[in-house]
C-alpha positions in Angstrom: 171.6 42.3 34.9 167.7 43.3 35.3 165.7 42.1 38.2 163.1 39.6 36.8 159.7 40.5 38.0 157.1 37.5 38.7 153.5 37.3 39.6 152.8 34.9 41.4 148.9 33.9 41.6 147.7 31.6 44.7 145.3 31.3 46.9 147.3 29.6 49.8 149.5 31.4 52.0 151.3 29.0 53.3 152.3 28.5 49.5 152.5 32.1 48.4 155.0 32.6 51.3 157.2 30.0 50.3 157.4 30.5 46.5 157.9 34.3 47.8 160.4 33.8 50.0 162.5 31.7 47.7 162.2 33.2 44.3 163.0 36.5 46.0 165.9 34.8 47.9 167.1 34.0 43.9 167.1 37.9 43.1 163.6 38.0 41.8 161.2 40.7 42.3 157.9 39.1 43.1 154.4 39.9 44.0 151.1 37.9 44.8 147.7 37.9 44.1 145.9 35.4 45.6 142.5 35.6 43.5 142.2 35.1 40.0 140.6 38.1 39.9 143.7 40.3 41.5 146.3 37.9 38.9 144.3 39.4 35.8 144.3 43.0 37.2 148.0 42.8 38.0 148.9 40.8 34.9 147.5 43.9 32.8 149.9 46.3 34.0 152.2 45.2 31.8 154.9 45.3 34.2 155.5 41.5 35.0 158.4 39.0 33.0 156.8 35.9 34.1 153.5 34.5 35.7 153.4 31.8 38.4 149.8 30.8 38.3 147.8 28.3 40.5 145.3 26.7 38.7 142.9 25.9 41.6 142.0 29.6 42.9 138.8 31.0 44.3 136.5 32.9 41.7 138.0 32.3 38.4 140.4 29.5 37.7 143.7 29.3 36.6 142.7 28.2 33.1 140.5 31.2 32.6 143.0 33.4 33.4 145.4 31.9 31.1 142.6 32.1 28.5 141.9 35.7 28.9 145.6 36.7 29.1 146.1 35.0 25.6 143.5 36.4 24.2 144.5 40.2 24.8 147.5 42.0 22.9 148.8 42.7 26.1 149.7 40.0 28.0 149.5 37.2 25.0 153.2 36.6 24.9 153.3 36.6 28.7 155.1 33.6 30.0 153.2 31.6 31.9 154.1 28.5 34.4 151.0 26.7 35.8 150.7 25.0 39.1 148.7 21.9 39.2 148.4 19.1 42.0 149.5 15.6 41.0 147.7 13.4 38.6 145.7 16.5 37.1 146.7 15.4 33.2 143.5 16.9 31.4 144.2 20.4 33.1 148.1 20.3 32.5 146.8 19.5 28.8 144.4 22.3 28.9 146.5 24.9 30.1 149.2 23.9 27.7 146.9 23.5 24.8 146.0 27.7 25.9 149.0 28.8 25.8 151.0 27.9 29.0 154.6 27.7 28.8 155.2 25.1 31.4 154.2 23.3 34.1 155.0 22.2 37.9 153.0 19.7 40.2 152.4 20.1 43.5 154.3 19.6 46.0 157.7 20.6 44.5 160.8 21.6 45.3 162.2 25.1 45.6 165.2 24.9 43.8 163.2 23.2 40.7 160.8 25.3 40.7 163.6 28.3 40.1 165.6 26.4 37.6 161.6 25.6 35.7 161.3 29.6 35.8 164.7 30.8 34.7 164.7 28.3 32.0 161.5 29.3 30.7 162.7 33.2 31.4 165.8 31.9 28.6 163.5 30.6 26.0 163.2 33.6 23.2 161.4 33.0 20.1 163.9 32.5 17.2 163.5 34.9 14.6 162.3 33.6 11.0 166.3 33.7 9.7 167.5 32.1 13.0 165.2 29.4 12.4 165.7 28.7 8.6 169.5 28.3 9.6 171.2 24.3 10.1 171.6 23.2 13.2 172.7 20.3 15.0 171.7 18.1 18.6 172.2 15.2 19.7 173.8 14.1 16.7 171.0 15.3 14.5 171.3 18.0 11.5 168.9 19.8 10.9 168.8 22.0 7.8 165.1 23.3 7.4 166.1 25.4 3.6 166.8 21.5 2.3 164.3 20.1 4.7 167.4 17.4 5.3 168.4 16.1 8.2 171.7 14.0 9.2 172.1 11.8 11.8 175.4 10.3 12.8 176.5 10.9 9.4 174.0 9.5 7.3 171.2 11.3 5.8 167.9 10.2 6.9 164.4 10.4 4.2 161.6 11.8 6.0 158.1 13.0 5.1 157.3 16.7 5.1 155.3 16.3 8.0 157.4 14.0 9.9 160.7 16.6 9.1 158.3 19.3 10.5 157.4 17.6 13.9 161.2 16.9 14.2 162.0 20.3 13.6 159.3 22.1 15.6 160.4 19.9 18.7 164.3 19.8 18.1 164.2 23.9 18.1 162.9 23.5 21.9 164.3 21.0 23.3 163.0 20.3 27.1 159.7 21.8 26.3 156.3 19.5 26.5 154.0 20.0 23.8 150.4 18.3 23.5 149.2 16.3 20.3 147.4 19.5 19.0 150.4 22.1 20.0 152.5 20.0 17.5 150.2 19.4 14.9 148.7 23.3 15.0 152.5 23.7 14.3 153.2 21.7 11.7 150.0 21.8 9.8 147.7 24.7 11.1 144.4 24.9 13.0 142.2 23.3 10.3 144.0 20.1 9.7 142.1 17.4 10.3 144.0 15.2 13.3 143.6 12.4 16.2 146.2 11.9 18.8 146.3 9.0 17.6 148.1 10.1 13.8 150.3 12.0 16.0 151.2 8.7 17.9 151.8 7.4 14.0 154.2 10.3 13.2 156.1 10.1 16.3 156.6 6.8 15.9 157.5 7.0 12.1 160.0 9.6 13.4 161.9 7.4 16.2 162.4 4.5 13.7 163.7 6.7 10.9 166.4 7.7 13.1 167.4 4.6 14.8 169.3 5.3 18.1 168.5 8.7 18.2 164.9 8.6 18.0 165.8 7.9 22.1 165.9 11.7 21.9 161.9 12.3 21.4 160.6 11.6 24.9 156.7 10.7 25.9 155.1 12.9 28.3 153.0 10.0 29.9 148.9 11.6 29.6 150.4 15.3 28.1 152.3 14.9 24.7 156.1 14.7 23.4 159.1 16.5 23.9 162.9 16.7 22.3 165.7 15.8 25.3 167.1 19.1 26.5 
């Protein structure tokens, strides 16, 4: 099996040296930059399979890098796990809302931050027929030709938009998406939304499929998620 490559982006050493040490104690290859400026560069060459990237750095931040990274052909489908102190919502929301694939708070643990990185690492896109196929979790169906969906058994009536929240969350379960991720997903850029219709659908949803709308999890201050 290849040697995954990260880039790790931070400022402090003491940091650096320990994400360093333990990622490449796991078998990955892994390099730091510890300005913004240097992530970008390195980023660019096209060479790394995943960014760790702090979001307080000297020069430019964290979510500027992400920005600019999305915005070129190059590194937009880079994945990308943020670091962010505790209690920093609106910048975990930002970063997410740009194009971050995850998230871990400061101070964490070694081993999570490994299983956080090769979990994002095994998320692939599914292709258009993959994801037109049935498919079943947590004792939901999901069959997005029919837009029908089974639970326990029984067939469950749900609105277009409510069947394509569920779907767009159910095909990733354990990710954390924002209020605008999920309705950018199910609608498009230009529909008109407040978290707060969101809320509504979400809450639509879990009723509609009694015990196992236990499965859609809050993200206290960040958005929703489907249980991995």
């Amino acid at each position: 099996m290849a040697t995954h490559r990260i880039l790790v982006v931070e400022d402090e050493a003491d940091i650096l040296q320990l994400v360093t040490y333990n990622l490449a104690r796991e078998g990955f290859e892994v390099v730091g930059a510890p300005s913004g400026e240097e992530g970008l560069d390195e980023a660019r060459k096209g060479i790394y399979d995943l960014l760790l990237l702090d979001l307080m750095l000297p020069g430019i931040n964290g979510l500027d890098v992400c920005r600019m990274l999305r915005r070129e052909e190059a590194t937009a489908r880079l994945p990308i796990v943020m670091l962010t102190a505790r209690g920093e919502d609106i910048d975990i929301v930002t970063g997410l809302e740009l194009g971050a694939d995850d998230y871990i708070t400061k101070p964490f643990s070694p081993r999570v931050l490994t299983a956080r990185i090769r979990a994002v690492l095994r998320r692939d896109k599914p292709s258009l027929e993959a994801a037109e196929q049935p498919f079943a979790i947590h004792e939901i169906t999901i069959d997005p030709r029919r837009f029908h969906v089974v639970v326990a058994g029984q067939a469950v009536d749900l609105t277009a938009t409510e069947f394509g929240v569920l779907h767009f969350l159910a095909r990733r379960p354990g990710w954390v998406f924002t209020r605008t991720q999920i309705i950018e997903a199910v609608k498009g850029d230009d529909y008109p939304v407040t978290d707060r219709s969101v809320d509504v659908q979400i809450v639509g949803l879990r009723r509609k499929l009694g015990d196992a709308g236990v499965n859609i999890e809050t993200v206290r201050g960040i958005g929703y998620r489907f249980k991995e």
